[in-house]
N, C-alpha and C positions, 0 to 999 in steps of 0.2 A: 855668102850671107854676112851680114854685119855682127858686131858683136858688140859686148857692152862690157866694159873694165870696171864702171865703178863696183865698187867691194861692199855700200850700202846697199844696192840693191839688192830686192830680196828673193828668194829661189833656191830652187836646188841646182841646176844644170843655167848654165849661159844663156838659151832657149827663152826659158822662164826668167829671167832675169830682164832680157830685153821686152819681150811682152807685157811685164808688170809694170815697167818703164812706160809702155806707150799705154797701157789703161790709166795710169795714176799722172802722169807728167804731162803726156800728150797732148791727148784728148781733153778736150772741152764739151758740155753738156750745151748739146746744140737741141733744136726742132726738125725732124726730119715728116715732112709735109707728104712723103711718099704713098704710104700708107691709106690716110686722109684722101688722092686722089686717087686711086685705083681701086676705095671704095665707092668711092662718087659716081666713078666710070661704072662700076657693076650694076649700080643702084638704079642707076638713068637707064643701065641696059634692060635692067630683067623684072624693076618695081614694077607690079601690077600684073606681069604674066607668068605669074607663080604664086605657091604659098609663102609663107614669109621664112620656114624651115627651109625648104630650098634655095630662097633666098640668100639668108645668108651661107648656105651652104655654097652657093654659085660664087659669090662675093668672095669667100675664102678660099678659093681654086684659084679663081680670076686672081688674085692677089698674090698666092703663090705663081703662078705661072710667069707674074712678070716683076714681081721686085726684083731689085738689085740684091746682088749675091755679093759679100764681101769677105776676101780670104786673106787675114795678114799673113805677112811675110813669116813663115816658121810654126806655125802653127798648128797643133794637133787637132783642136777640136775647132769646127767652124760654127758659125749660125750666130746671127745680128740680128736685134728685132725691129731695129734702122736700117739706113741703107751704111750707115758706117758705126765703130763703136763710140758710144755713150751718146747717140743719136735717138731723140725719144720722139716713135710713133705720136700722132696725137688720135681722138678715137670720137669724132665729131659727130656720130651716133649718140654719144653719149652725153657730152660737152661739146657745143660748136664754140669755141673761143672764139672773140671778139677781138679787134682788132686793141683795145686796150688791154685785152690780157696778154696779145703778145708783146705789147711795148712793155708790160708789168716784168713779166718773165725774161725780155730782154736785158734789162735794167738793173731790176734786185739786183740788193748785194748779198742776200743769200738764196743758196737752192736756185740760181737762174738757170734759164734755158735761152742759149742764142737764139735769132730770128732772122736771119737772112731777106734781103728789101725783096727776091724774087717770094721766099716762100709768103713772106708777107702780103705779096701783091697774089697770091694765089687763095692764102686764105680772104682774101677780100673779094676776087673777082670770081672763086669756083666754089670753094668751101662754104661762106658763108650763104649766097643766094639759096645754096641747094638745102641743107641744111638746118639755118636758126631755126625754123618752126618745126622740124621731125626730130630734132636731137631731145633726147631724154630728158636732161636738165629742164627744159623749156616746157614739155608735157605737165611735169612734175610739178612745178609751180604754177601752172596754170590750173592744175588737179585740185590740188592737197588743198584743204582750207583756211580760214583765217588764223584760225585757235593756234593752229599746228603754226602759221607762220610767224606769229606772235611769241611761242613760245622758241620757237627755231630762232629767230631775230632776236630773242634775250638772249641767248646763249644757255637756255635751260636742256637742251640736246641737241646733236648734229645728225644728218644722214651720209649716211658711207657712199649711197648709189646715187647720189645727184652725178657725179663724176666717175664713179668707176664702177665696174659691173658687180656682182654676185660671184667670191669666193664662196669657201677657202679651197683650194685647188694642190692639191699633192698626189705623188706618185705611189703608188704600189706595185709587186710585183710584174702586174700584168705584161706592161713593155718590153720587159727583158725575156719573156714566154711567147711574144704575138707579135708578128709583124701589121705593117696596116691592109696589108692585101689578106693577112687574116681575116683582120679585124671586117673587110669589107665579104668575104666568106660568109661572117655570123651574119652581116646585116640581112646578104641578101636570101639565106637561110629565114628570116626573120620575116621579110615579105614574103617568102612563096608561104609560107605559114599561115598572113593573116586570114580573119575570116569575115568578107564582108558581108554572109549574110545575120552571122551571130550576132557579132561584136559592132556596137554604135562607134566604138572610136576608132574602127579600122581605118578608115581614109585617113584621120590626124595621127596615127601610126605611119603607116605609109608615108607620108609628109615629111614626117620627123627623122624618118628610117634613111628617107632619098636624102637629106640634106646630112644626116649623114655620112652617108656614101660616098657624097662627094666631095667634105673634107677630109676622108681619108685619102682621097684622090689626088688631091691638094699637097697633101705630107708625101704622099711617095713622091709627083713632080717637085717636091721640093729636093728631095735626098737626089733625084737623078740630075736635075740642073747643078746642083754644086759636083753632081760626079765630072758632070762636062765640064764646067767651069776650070775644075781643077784639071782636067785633062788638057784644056786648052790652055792654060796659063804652060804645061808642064812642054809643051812642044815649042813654046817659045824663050824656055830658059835657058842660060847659058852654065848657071850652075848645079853640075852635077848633082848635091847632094840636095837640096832643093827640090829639083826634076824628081827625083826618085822620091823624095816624101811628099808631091802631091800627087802621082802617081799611087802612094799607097791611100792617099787622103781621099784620092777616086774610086777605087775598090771599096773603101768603109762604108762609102757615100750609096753606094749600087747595091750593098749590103742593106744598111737601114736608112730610113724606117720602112722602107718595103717588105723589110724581113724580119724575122726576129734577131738577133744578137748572136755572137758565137765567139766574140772576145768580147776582154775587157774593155778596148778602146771603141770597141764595137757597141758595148752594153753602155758606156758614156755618151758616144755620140748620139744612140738612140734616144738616149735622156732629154738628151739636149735639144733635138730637132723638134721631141713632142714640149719642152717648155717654150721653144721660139714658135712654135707652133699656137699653143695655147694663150698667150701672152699676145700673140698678134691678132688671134682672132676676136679679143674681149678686153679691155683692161680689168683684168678683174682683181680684185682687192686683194693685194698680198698676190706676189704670183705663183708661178706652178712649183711648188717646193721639193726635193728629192724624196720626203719623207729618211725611211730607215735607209739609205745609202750603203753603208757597210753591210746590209743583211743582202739587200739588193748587188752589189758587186762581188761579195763574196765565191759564190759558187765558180764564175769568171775567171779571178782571181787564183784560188784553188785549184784549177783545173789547170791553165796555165802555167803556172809555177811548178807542180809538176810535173807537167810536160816539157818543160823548159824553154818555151814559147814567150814568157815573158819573167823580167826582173820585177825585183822591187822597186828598183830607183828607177826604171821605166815605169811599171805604175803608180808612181808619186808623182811623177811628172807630167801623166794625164790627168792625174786629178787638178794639177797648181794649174793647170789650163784650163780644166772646168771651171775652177776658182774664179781664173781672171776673167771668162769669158762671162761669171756671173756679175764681176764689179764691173762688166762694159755696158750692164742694161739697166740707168738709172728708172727709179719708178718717174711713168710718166708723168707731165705737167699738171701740176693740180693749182687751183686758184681760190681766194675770197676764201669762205670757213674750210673748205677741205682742204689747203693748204695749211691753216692752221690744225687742224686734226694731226699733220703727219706732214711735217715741214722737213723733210727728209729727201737725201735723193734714191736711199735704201727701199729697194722693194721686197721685203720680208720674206726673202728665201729664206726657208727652214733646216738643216739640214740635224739630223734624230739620227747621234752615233749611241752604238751599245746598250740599244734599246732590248727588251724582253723577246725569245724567239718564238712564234706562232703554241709550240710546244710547252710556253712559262719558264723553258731555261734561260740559264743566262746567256746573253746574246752578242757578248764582247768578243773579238775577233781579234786577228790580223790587221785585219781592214779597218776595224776602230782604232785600233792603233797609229797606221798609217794618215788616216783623216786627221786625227790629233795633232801630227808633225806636220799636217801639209795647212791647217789651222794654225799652227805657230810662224810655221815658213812666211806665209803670205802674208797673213798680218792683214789683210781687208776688207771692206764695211760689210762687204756680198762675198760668199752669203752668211747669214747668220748661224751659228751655228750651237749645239748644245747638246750634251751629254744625258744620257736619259740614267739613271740613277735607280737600283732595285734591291732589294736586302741579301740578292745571287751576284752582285756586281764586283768584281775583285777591287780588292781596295788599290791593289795597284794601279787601275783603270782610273779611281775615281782618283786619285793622287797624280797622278799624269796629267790628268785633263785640268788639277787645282796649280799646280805647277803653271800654267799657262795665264788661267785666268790672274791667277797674281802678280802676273808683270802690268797690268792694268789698264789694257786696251777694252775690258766687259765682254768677251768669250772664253771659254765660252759660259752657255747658263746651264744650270743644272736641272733637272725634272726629274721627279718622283715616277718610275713607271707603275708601281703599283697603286701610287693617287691617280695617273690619267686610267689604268685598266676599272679601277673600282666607278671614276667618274659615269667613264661609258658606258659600265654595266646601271648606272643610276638611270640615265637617259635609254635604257630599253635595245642598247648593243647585246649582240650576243658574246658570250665568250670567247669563241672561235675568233669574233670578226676582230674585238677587243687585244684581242694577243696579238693576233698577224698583221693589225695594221693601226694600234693606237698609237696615237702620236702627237706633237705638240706641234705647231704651228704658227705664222706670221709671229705674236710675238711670244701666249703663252696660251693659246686655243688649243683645246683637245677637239678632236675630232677622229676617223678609222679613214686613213689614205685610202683613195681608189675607191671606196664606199659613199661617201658625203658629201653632200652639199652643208657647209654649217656655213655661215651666212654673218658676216659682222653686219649690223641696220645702224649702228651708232652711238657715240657716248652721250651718258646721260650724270648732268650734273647733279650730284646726288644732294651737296650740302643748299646747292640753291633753292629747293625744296622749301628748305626751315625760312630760308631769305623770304622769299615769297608771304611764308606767312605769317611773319614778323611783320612785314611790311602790308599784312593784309589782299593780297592777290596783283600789288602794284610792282611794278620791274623799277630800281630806279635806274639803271641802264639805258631801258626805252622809255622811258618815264610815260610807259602805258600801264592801264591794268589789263593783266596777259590771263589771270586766272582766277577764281573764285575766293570773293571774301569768307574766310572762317570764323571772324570774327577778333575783336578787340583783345591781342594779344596778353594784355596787362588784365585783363577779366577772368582768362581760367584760372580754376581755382586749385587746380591740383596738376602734378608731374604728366599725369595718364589723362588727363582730358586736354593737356597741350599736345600732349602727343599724338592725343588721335586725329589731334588738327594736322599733325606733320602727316600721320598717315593719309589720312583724309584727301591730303593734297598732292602725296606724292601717288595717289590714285586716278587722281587727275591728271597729270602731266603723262602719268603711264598711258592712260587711258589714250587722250591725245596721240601721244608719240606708237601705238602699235597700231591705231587704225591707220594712221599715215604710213607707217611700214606694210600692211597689207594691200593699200592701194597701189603704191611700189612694186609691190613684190607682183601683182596679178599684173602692172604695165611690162616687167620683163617678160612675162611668162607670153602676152600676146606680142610684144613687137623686137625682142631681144634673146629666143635662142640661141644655146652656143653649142654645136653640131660637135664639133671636135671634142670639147668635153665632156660632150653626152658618150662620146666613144669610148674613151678611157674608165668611164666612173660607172661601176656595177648598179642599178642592174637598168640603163636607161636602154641597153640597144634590145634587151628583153622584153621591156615592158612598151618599149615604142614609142617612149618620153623622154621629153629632153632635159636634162641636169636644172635649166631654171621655173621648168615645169611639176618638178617633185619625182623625176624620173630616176633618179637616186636613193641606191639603198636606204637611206637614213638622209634625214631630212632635219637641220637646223638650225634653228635662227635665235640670232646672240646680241643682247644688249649690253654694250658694256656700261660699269656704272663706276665713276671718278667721284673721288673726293671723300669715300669713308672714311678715315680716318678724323676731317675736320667737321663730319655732321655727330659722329661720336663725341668729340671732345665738346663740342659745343652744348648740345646733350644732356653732357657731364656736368657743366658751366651752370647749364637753366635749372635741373635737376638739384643741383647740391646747393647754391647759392640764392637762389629766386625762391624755390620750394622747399627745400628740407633745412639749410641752416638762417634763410631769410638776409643774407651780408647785403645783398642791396635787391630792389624790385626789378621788376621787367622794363617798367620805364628807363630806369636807369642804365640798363644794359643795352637796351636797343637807340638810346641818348650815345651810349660810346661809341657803338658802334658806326653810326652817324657820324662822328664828328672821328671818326678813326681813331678813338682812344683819346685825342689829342685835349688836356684838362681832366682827361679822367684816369692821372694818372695810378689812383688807389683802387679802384677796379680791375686797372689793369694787371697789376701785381696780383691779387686775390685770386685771377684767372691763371696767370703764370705760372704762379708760385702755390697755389693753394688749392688746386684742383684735379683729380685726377684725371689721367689720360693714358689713349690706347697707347702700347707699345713696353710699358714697365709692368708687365705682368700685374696688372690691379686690376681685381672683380666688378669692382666698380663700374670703372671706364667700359671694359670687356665684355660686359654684360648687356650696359647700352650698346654696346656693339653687335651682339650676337642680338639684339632686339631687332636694329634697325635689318643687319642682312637676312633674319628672320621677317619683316616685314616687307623689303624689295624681293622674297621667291615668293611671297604668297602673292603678290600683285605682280608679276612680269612671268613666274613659271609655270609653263605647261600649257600656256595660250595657244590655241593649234591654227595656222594661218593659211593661207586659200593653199597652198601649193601641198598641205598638211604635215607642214613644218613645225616643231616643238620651241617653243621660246626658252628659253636658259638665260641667268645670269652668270655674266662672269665680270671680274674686274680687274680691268685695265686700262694705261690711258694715251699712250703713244707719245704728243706730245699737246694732246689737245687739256689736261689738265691746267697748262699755263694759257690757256685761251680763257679756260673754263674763271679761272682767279680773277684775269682782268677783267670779268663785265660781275663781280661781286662788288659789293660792301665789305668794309671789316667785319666779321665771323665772329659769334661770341666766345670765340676757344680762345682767341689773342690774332689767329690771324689778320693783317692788315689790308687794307682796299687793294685791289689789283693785285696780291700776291696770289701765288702759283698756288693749288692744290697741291698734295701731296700724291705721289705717284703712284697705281695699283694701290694693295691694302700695306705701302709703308706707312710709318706712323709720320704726322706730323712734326716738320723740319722743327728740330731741337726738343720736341715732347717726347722723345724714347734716351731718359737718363739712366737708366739701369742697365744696359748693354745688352748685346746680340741674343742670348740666353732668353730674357724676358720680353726681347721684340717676336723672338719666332714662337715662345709660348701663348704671347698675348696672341699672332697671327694663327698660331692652332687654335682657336677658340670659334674662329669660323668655320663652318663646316663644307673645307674647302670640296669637300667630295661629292656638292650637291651642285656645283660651281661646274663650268666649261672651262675656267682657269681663273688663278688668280696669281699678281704679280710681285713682289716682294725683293726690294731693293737692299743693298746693306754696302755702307761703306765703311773702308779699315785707310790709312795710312800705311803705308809701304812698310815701317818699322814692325808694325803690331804682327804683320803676318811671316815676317822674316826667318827664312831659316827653317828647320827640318819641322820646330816645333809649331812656327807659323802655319805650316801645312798640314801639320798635325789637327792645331785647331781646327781649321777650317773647315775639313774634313767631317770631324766629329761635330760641326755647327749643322752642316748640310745633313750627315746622317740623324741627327737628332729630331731634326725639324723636317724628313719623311718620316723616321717614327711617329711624330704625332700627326700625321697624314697633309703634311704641305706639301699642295702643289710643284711651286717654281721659287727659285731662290739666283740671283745672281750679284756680281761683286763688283763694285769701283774701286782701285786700289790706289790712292793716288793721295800727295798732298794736297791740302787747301790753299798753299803757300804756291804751288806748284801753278791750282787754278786762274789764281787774284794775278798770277804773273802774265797767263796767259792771254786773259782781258788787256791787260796793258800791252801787252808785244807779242799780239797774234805772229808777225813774222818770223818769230822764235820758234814757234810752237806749231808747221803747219802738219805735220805730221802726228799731234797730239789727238790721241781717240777717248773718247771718253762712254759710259755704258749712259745710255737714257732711259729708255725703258725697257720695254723688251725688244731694243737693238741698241746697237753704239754708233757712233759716229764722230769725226770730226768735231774738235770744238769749237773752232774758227768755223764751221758751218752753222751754228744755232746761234740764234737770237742772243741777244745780254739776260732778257729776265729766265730763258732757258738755261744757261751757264748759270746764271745767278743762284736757279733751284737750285740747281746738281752742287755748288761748293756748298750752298747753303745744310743740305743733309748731313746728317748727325756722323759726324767718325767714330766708328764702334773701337772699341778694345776688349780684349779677354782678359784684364785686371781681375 
């Protein structure tokens, strides 16, 4: 076997050092067309002489049975959801790319995906015929109505499912308890059961039940072909030590997923086959995340190590493998707005260390420990990971894990576990489900692993709202009118009868944007079950439902809503200035804004300088603030949708907040035309002068526990956090701000000086990670006006 000298590399063993080399150096983020035709090939086989459950049930077999199996050289843990790593399926079910989105994705200079002239000629000559008019995308727009697209074409919200299916998708215990030949046990228990002469939905049971049968069929030929695979590679080696680890890589492989687990490497690769599993069969938003990981390896682990079957530094180096083999599956190719939503090549593995135990104890381990170190080792975008935070959590844990984040790549993030347990119990979880399997997700979504379908449907520009009716119902964007006149802005006559124009119309755009999500939601449910999922996720193989059917314990569907911060301060603006101190009228204001402040420049000061805003602990600001997220739960929560899914709000923005700025006006808070939103519920870039204290007080003033999640950014400079006592603060910042029941909290540590350098000499910097929202990334990977937010946020001190 080869080996690798450089002393940068990063790892624990030699092993790991060479494989992180070829995910990070290697490998190039290609199109792997594979996928794509061996669903085609299903589709042509079996469309029309089946249900559509069996369908894709058949399709998900067929597709195991003959993709390519890819083993690198050295490697513990196997499974690619290409035919090679960082090779991205495309899922033309759902998006038939065009032959200009691959020259798009060819191209770019960031987030590309190669495009090979064969695979190219394949998506033109096989992909495309069969597919432009059945793929999702093309349904969806032919569907959904004017209103919705007028308001989708302003950029007053986006949809998550034009491109990717129906998360959030996380593990629970079950896998490491059930093998799939189990799994396929309960099914068929579940058909001798049905009763067709009671029960009206026995045959669409049955339907549901067969399709899933046969992607569990599908995961076991998957475990047994890489058993061969390896067996056959191992009779043509010539090295020794080689031969003999894929020999043992053939035994893991014959082991799971056919069975249940019975080591640790055993309990990882199980993991792993149902996320390459699940990932293939759906693109679904945010992919199959481990959930609580350390609670889940635990027992393994324990048992093991007692028995003296396995090491420590043998099980750290199953994990740095898992690690790597998560940086080898970038999210696949997205294009047009959902590109922008999530210009990323990160697919929002989550992984939830030292989370709460079923029981309400503390839930910190070994094994969190271990995660922690294999988290610093690797140093990589995938997966993301974060610390789950409880008032039982040893301060040691939470100092370990601040140690980390403070070298300032943005891992990991922190979460409140008894904000996500109380959240769940708001949304109608039970206790039990809440303890054993609350968790945080893609970036800061709560949901119960193995339980839920919670469902991102898309962000929603919150400040564009006020734009609109400032502007009277007109976009000047599309320079259409998208929405209803409220009437001559400069006419009301008082704070509260403007306001109820704001409500009024953020009524409407709701209004719009959930029916369009329900027609969505009932097109997955008739032509997009996901079989495999429905296996893993309680209680679908019970009820005979499939995961996008509502056949899921819990059922939720999530709006996110961007740009708080800058509809508060503006708010603030109309409120203190227009109405209560009279400094200038409404014409005047919505005059600057028009012309971008540019002559108006004693306006603009008065706003700057003379008004308050969220993030400095002021009632004021805070108050409008706790009005307006009081006004988006009474219009977005608790809307029950065909699948009878709960609507929740939650706020967060990925990176779609800087899409959200560019099709704005200047904002009457001071922000200017085309600038970015601010990120989750931070405060407006330079509006939080009073430090980290009154940024997370003002953020406690939402009542985040009413919330799916909320996100909250904070940046320090390297110096401020320095040293025992840097971590000291930190610490006590994070604890402080779960006492007053926050959410999510995470950290950029980094100079400004540092950023403005990297703009200029990307080639200096390609190794620079920086936290964006709820993940990090490369900075040489985002946009300028994306790098631009990120220096641009306020560096906190504990002065």
């Amino acid at each position: 076997m080869s080996t690798v000298t450089e002393s940068k590399l990063r790892g624990s063993t030699t092993r790991i050092k060479r494989l992180r080399n070829i995910s990070e150096k290697e490998c190039q983020p290609t199109i792997s067309i594979e996928r794509a035709l061996l669903l085609t090939e299903a589709y042509k086989k079996w469309e029309g002489t089946c249900s559509t459950p069996v369908l894709r049930g058949r399709a998900f077999k067929y597709i195991m049975e003959n993709r390519t199996l890819y083993i690198e050289r050295g490697a513990l843990i196997v499974g690619e959801k290409g035919h090679k790593p960082w090779a991205a399926p495309t899922f033309p079910e759902l998006c038939c790319h065009t032959l200009e989105d691959f020259d798009n994705m060819n191209h770019r200079e960031k987030v590309f995906f190669k495009v090979s002239d064969e695979d190219r000629r394949l998506q033109e000559e096989v992909i495309i015929p069969y597919w432009q008019d059945r793929a999702m995308m093309k349904r969806m727009n032919a569907l959904l109505p004017e209103a919705w697209h007028d308001l989708f074409n302003a950029g007053m919200f986006t949809e998550f499912l034009m491109q990717r299916g129906p998360g959030h998708t996380v593990a629970d215990g079950k896998i490491y308890k059930t093998g799939y030949l189990d799994f396929i046990e309960r099914i068929d228990r579940e058909i001798e059961n049905l009763d067709f002469n009671m029960d009206v939905n026995a045959l669409n049971k049955l339907e549901a039940l067969k399709g899933m049968r046969l992607t569990c069929e599908g995961m076991i030929i998957l475990g047994k072909r890489y058993a061969m695979r390896a067996r056959a590679l191992a009779e043509s080696e010539s090295d020794p030590q080689w031969r003999a680890e894929l020999l043992e890589l053939a035994e893991v492989c014959e082991v799971v997923p056919a069975h249940k687990p019975e080591t640790f490497r055993q309990a990882i690769q199980m993991y792993w086959f149902t996320h390459i599993g699940v990932t293939v069969e759906m693109n679904n938003w945010d992919a199959y995340s481990p959930g609580k990981l350390d609670q889940h390896l635990e027992p393994f682990y324990n048992r093991e190590i007692e028995a003296g079957t396995l090491t420590r530094d043998q099980a750290r180096e199953y994990l740095e493998n898992l690690w790597i083999q998560f940086n080898n599956q970038p999210a696949p190719p997205k294009v047009g707005i959902t590109l922008k939503e999530s210009a990323t090549y990160t697919d929002f593995c989550n992984i939830n260390t030292g989370a709460l135990r079923p029981d309400g104890t503390n839930g910190v381990s070994e094994v969190s420990y271990l995660i922690l170190e294999v988290m610093d080792e690797m140093k990589l975008l995938q997966p993301s990971s974060n610390v789950q935070i409880s008032r039982k959590s040893p301060e040691k844990f939470l100092k370990e894990a601040m140690k980390i984040s403070r070298k300032g790549w943005g891992q990991p993030a922190f979460y409140n576990s008894e904000a996500i347990i109380q959240e769940l119990l708001n949304m109608g979880k039970t206790i039990d489900d809440a303890r054993a399997s609350g968790i945080a997700s893609g970036c800061v979504e709560t949901g119960t692993a193995g339980k839920e379908a919670y469902v991102l449907t898309g962000y929603l520009n919150v400040p564009k709202v006020l734009e609109l009716v400032l502007n009277r119902g007109f976009d000047p964007y599309t320079q259409k009118n998208i929405a209803p006149d409220l009437g001559d802005p400069c006419t009301f006559s008082s704070y509260e009868s403007f306001y109820q124009a704001v409500y009024d119309m953020l009524k409407y755009v709701v209004k719009v944007k959930i029916a369009g999500n329900n027609l969505i939601e009932r097109m997955y449910m008739q032509f997009m079950p996901v079989p495999l999922l429905s296996v893993i996720t309680d209680d679908c193989i019970r009820k005979g439902v499939d995961y996008n059917s509502g056949g899921a314990r819990y059922n939720t569907s999530y709006i996110q809503c961007v740009g708080i911060a800058t509809i508060t301060d503006s708010l603030a603006t109309i409120k203190k200035h227009v109405y209560e101190e009279k400094t200038f009228v409404m014409e005047m204001l919505i005059k600057s804004c028009k012309a971008n402040f540019k002559g108006y420049d004693a306006v603009y000061d008065l706003i700057d300088n003379q008004t308050p805003k969220y993030g400095n602990d002021d009632d004021y600001a805070d108050d409008i603030l706790r009005e307006v997220v009081q006004s988006l739960q009474e219009v977005i929560s608790g809307r029950i949708t065909p699948k009878g899914a709960k609507t929740v709000v939650e706020f967060l923005p990925t990176t779609c907040h800087v899409y959200f700025g560019q099709v704005m006006e200047a904002s009457p808070n001071g922000r200017h035309s085309g600038a970015s939103l601010p990120d989750g519920i931070s405060p407006e870039k330079g509006a939080d002068r009073n430090g980290p204290t009154a940024v997370i007080k003002s953020a406690s003033k939402i009542d985040q526990l009413k919330t799916g999640g909320a996100l909250l950014n904070q940046k320090f400079s390297p110096s401020v956090v320095a040293g025992d006592q840097g971590i000291a603060n930190m610490s006590a910042l994070v604890r402080a701000y779960f006492a007053l029941d926050g959410h999510h909290i995470q950290f950029n540590v980094i100079e400004r000086a540092t950023l403005l350098d990297a703009q200029k000499n990307p080639d200096a910097y390609k190794d620079l990670i920086v936290r964006v929202a709820g993940y990090s990334d490369y900075f040489n990977n985002l946009d300028k006006a994306l790098q631009d937010e990120i220096i641009e946020r306020t560096e906190q001190n504990f002065g």
